[in-house]
C-alpha positions, 0 to 999 in steps of 0.5 A, spaced: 254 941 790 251 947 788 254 949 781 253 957 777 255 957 770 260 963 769 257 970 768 250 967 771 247 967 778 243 961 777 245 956 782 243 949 779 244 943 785 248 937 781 252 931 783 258 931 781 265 927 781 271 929 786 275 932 780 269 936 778 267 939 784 274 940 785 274 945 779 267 948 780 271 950 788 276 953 785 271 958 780 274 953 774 269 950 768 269 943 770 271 939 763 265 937 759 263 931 757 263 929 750 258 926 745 260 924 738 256 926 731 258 926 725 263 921 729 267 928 732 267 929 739 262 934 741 259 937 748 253 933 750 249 940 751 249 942 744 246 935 741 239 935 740 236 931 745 233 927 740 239 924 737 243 923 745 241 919 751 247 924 755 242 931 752 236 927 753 238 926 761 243 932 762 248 925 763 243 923 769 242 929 772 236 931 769 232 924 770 233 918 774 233 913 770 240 914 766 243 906 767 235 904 766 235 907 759 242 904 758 241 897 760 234 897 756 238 898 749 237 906 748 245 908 748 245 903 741 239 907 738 
């Protein structure tokens, strides 16, 4: 689906679930999926990509290889 952050004309081409899309249709910020740091809940955006597998591959929308990286172990580092 075709996604524009709020207040930007950048159109990004993401996968998205039904509930998101459906947000984004409406003109509504889809919910923001959360990493931990310091074990409180932050926007996986906002960590830096070196501490986070999610910021590293944008939650798989950035690489291809999410659930490989997942498999070989990199979620416990």
């Amino acid at each position: 689906m075709n996604w524009r952050p709020l207040g930007s004309r950048e159109r990004l081409r993401v996968k998205a679930c039904h509930d998101c899309a459906k947000a984004v249709r409406a003109h509504r910020t889809p919910q923001v999926l959360l990493d931990r740091v310091d074990g409180r809940p932050v926007p996986y955006f906002e960590v830096d990509a070196d501490d986070s597998l999610w910021a590293r591959t944008g939650y798989g929308q950035l690489r291809g290889d999410l659930v490989q990286r997942i498999l070989r172990g990199d979620l416990r580092r």
